[in-house]
N, C-alpha and C positions, 0 to 999 in steps of 0.2 A: 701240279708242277708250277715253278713260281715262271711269268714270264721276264724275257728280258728283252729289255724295249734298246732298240738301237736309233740310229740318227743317221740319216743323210743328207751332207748341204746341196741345198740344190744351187742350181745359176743365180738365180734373184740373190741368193741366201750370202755366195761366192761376193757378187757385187758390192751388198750391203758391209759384209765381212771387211772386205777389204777398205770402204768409204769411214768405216769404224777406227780401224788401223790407222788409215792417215789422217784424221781429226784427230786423234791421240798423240801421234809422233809428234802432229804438228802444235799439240798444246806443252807440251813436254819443251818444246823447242824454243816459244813464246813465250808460255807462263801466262796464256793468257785464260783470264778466268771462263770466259764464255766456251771457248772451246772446251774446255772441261766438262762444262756443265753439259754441251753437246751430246762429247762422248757419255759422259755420265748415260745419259738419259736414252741413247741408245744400244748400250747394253745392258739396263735394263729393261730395253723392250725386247731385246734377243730373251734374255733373261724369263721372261714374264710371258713373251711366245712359245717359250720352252716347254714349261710349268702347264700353259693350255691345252697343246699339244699331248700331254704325258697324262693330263685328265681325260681327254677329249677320248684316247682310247682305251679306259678302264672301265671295268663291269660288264664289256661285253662276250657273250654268250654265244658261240656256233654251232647251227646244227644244219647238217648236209643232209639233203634226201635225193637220194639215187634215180635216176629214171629206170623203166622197167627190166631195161637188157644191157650191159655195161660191157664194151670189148677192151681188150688189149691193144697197142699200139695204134688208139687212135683217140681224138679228143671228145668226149662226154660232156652234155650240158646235165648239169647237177644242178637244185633250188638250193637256196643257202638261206636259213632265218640267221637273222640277228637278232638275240633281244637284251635292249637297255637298262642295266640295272643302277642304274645312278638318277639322281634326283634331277638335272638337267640332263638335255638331248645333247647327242655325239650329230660333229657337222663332218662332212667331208669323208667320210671312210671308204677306202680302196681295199680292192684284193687283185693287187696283180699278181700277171702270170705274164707266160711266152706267148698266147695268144693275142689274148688282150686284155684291160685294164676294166674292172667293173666298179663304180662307185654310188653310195648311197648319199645324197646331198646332207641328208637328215636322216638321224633317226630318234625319237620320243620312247616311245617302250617295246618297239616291234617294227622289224622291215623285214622286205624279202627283195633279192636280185637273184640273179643266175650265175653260175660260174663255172667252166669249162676246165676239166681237167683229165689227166694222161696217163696212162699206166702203161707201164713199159711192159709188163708180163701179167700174165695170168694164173692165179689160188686166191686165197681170201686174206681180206685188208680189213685189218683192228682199226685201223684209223689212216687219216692220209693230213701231206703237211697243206695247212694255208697262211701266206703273208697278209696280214693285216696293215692296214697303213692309212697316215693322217697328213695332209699339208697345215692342217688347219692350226694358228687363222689364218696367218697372213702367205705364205708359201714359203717362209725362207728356210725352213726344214720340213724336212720328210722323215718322221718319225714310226715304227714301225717292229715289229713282234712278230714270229712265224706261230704258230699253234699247231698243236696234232689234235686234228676232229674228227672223234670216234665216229665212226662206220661201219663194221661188221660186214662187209660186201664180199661176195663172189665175182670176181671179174671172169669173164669168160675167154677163151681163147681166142687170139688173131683170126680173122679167118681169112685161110688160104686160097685162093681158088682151084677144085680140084675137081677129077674128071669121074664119075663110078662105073667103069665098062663094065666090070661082072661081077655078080655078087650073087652072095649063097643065100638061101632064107632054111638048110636045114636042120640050125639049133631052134628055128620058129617052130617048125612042125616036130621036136624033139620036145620044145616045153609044152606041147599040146595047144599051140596060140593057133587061133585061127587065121587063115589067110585070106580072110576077106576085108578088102579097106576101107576104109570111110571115108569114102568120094565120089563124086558123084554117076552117080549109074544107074543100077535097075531103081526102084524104090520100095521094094519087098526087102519089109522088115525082120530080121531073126532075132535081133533084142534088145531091149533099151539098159541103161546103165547109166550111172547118175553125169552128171555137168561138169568135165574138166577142161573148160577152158577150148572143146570144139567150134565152128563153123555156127550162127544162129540157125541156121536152112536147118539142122540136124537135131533140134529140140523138139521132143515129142511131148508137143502142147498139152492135148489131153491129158496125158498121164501125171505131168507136170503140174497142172491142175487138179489132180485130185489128190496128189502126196505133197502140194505146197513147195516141193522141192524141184529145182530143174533137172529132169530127166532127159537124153537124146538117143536115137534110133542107131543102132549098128544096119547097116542096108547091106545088099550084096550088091561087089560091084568086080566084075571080069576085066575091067583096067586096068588097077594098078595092084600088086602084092605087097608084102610088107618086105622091109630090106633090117638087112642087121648089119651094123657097119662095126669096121674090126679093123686095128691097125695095120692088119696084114693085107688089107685091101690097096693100101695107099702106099707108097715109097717116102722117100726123105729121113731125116732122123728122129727124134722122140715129136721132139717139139711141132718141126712141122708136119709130122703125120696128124699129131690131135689138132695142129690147125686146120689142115683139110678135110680131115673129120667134123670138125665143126661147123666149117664150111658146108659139106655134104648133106648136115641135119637142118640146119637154118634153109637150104634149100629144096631136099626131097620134103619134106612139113609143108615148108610152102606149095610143094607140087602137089599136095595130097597122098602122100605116097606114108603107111604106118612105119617108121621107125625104129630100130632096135638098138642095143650098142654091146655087144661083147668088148671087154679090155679091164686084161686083167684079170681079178676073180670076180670082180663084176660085169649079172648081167641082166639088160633090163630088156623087157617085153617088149615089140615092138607096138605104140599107138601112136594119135595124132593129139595136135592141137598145140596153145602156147604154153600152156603150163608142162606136156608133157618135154617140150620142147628143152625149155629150161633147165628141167631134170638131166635131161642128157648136158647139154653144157655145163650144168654146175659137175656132173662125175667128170667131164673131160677135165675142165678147169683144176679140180684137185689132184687129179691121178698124176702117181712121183714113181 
């Protein structure tokens, strides 16, 4: 998609504008050659500011990388490469936002900053908008282009803060899951199963050693059960029930406690860890 580059005067930009203006009327008025040659010569520098500007931000290239866990309704530090595809370096490049202003002084064929961005809801984003922007050289315009940079991302839902007084586990023992959790307790083992993202204390060394692959111990443990969480658990309406929900899972995970999720026709097993975690967030985040 072609961009289209826009302009803003800034103050400095405003002052000069105007100091243009009255060198002009007042040559106009006189006749006098010098003033002419004056204004001449400073609009051609507007002119020629322009033109630098309007190079300064071509050839550049965006790409956002996500941090591990992205929420809704609140603001995300994302890495942002830039890279330069023109024969000379880009000076001065900004990406503002509402939070704040991030800019790169230089860039030659490769930079990276960070920049902080909002999602107001939660399902998956093809791309998200960013303003690109230049003062450069001199500051008397602020020239600039928005982009859509593709991202592919799962946002996951707001989380609410929500309370779980009761809950059932007996679709657990309906899909035949066991109810022992992986936390910590007795340390008599019933089985190992391969590395998803559990606790390091839960890697059975050995075994892991001798199959090259990371293996960890299922233990028994009398503390905690597995929970299966279910819309009907929580009040409010669509939305903020799957935010409580998600709330719920980011913090019984945290507490050790194995996890499930009934909703809808989907339903998943209850385990631990951060990958299983995410699983669960990304089905709450899609479900319509």
């Amino acid at each position: 998609m072609k961009k289209k580059y826009r302009v803003k005067v800034n103050r400095i930009g405003i002052v000069f504008i105007g100091i243009t203006v009255f060198f002009g009327v007042a040559a106009v008025n006189t006749s006098n050659n010098l003033l002419y040659l004056i204004v001449s010569s400073m609009l051609s520098f507007m002119l020629t500011s322009g033109l630098l500007s309007l190079y300064n931000l071509r050839g550049l290239t965006l790409k956002l990388i996500p941090p591990a866990e992205v929420y809704a309704g609140r603001y995300e530090t994302f890495r942002l490469i830039v890279e330069n595809g023109k024969i000379f370096p880009s000076f001065l490049i900004s990406f503002p936002s509402k939070l704040k202003r991030e800019t790169l002084p230089v860039i030659f064929k490769r930079a990276e900053t960070t920049v902080d961005l909002y999602f107001e809801s939660r399902g998956f984003y093809e791309s998200v908008r960013l303003t690109v922007a230049t003062t450069f050289p001199v500051g008397l315009f602020e020239r600039y282009y928005v982009e859509d940079v593709p991202l592919n991302l799962v946002v996951f839902p707001a989380l609410s803060p929500a309370e779980l007084k009761v809950y059932d586990h007996r679709d657990t023992k309906r899909s035949g899951e066991s109810l022992f959790s992986l936390t910590k307790g007795y340390d008599e083992v019933h089985s190992i199963r391969e590395y998803k993202g559990e606790p390091v204390k839960l890697i059975h060394w050995k075994a892991s050693a001798k199959t090259g692959s990371l293996y960890v111990k299922d233990t028994y443990s009398q503390e905690k059960s597995p929970v299966v969480l279910s819309l009907e658990l929580v009040d409010g309406n669509t939305e903020e029930k799957i935010s409580k929900l998600s709330y719920l899972v980011v913090k019984l995970i945290r507490e050790g406690y194995p996890v499930g999720l009934k909703i809808g026709e989907n339903f998943i097993k209850p385990a631990t860890g951060e990958i299983h975690k995410r699983k669960l967030l990304t089905t709450l985040a899609l479900f319509k």
